[in-house]
C-alpha positions as CSV (number, residue, x, y, z in Angstrom):
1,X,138.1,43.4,15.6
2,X,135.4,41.4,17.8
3,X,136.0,40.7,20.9
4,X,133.2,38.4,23.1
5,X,131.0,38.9,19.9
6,X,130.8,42.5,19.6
7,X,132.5,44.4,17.2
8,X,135.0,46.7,19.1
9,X,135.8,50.5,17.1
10,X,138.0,52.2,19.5
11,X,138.0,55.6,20.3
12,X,138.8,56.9,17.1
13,X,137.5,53.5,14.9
14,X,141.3,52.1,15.1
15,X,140.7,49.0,16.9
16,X,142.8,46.1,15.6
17,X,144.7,48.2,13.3
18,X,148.1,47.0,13.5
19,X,149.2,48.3,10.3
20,X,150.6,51.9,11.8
21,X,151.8,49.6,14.9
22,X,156.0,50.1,14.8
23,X,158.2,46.8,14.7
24,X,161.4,48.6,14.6
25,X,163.0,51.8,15.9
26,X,166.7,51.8,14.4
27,X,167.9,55.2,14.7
28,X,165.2,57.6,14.1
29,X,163.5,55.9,11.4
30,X,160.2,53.9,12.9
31,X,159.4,51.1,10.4
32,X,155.5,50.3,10.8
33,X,154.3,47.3,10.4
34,X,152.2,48.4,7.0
35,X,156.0,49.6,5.0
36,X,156.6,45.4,5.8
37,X,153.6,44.2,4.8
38,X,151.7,46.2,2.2
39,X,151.4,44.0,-1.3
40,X,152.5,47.3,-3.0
41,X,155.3,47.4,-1.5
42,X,156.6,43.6,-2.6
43,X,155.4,44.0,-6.2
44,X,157.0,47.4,-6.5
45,X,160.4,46.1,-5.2
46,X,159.9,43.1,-7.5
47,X,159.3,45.1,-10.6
48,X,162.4,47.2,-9.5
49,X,164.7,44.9,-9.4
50,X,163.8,42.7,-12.7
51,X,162.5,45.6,-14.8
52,X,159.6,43.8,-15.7
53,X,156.5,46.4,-15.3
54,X,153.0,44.4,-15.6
55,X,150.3,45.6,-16.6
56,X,146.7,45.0,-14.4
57,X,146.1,45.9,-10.8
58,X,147.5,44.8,-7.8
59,X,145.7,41.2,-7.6
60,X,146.9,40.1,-11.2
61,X,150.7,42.0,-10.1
62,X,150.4,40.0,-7.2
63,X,149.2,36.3,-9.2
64,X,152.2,37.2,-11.3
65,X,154.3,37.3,-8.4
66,X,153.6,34.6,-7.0
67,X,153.7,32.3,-10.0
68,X,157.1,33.3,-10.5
69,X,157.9,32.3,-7.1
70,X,156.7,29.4,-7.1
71,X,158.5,28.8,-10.6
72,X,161.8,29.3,-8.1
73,X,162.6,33.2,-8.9
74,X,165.7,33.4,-6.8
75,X,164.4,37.0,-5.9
76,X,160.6,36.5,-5.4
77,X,161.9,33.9,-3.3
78,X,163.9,36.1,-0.9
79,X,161.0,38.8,-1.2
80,X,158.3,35.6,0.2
81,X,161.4,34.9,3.0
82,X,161.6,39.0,4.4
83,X,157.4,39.6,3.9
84,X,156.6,35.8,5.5
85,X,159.1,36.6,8.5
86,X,157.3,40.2,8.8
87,X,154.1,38.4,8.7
88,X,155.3,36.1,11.3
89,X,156.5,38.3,13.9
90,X,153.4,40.9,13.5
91,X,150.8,37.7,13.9
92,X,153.4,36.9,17.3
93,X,152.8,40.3,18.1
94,X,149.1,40.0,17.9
95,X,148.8,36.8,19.6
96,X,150.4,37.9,22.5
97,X,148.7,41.2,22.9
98,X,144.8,40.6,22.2
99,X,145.3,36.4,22.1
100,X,142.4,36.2,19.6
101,X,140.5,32.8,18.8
102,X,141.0,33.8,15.2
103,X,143.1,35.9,12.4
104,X,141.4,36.5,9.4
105,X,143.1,37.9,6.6
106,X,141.7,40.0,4.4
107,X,142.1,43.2,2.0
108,X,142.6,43.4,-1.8
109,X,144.7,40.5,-2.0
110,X,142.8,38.1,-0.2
111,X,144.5,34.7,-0.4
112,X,147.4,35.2,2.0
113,X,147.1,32.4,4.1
114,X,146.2,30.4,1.6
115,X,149.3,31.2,-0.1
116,X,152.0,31.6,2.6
117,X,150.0,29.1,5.4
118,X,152.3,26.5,5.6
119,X,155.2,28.4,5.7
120,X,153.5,31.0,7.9
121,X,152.8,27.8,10.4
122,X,156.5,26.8,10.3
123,X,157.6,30.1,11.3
124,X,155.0,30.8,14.1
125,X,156.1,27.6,15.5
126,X,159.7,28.3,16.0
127,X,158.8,31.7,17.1
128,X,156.4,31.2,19.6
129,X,158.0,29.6,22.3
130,X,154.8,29.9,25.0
131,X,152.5,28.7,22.9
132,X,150.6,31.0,23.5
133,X,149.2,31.0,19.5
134,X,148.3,27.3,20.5
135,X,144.9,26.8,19.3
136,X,144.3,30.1,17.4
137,X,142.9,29.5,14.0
138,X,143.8,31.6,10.6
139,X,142.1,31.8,8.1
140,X,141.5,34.1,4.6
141,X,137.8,35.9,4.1
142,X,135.1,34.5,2.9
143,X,134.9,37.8,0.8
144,X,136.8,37.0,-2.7
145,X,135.3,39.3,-4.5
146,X,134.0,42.1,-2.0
147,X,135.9,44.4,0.0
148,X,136.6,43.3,4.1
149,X,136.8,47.1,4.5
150,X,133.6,47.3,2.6
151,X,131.5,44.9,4.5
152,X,132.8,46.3,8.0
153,X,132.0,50.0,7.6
154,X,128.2,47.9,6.5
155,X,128.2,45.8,9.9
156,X,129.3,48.8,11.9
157,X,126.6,51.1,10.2
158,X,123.9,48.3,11.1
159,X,125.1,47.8,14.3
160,X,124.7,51.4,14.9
161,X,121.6,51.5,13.7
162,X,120.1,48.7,15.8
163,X,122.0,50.3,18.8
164,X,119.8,53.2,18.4
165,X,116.7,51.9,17.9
C-alpha cells in the first residue's frame, strides 16, 4: 500500500492486506475475504460441479473459465455473479476505510479488472451510495508476466536500503 508516496509495511508488513479481513460472521464461522476471492477457490468449485478437471496452472484454469463464461455457462455465470458481488463489496470496503486514489489489482491472475470492470463498475455504483469511490481509479498491473508480490518485497528491500544509507 502507498499512502502520500511512501510505501506503508505495517507493523508486521500487513499493510493493505485485506485478504484475512472478515466480511461475514454467521454463527461462529468468520468468512475472510480471501475464502470469497481466491481464483482457486472459483476454478475448484467449477471443476466440482461439471467434472471437468483441466490440466495447466491456475492462469490457463482460469482462461478456461472464463471462456466458458463468456460462452454463457449457466454455472460460470452464477460463479462471476457471487465472486463479482464479493469483489464489489470488499473494494466498498476499501474505499471507505483508506479512500485510496487507486486499486490496482494484481497476483497470479492478473487481468481482473480487465475482465470483470464493467460489471465491477455497475455494481460499485449501486452500492456506493456516498460516493465516496467517486474519482478512484482501478486498474490491473503493469506486471503480466512478473509477480506484484515479487516486485514489492524488491521496492521494499531498496527502500530499505536507501533508508539506511
Amino acid at each position: 500500500m502507498i499512502i502520500n508516496g511512501k510505501i506503508v509495511k505495517g507493523k508486521n508488513f500487513a499493510a493493505g492486506e485485506v485478504g484475512h479481513t472478515i466480511l461475514d460472521v454467521s454463527g461462529l464461522d468468520y468468512v475472510e475475504v480471501e475464502s470469497l476471492l481466491s481464483i482457486s477457490r472459483l476454478i475448484d468449485r467449477f471443476e466440482k460441479h461439471t467434472k471437468q478437471w483441466q490440466n495447466g496452472g491456475l492462469k490457463k484454469k482460469f482462461e478456461k473459465f472464463i471462456q466458458k463464461w463468456r460462452a454463457g455457462d449457466k454455472f460460470a455465470k452464477e460463479l462471476v455473479e457471487e465472486f463479482t458481488d464479493a469483489v464489489a463489496v470488499t473494494l466498498l470496503n476499501i474505499g471507505y476505510t483508506i479512500n485510496p486514489e487507486v486499486i490496482v489489482f494484481g497476483g497470479v491472475i492478473n487481468n481482473l479488472w480487465e475482465t470483470f470492470g464493467n460489471i465491477l463498475s455497475n455494481k460499485l455504483n449501486k452500492l456506493d451510495k456516498y460516493e465516496f469511490l467517486k474519482g478512484i481509479s482501478f486498474r490491473d498491473t503493469i506486471f503480466k508476466e512478473i509477480s506484484p508480490s515479487l516486485v514489492g518485497c524488491n521496492v521494499a528491500a531498496i527502500e530499505r536500503f536507501i533508508t539506511i544509507i
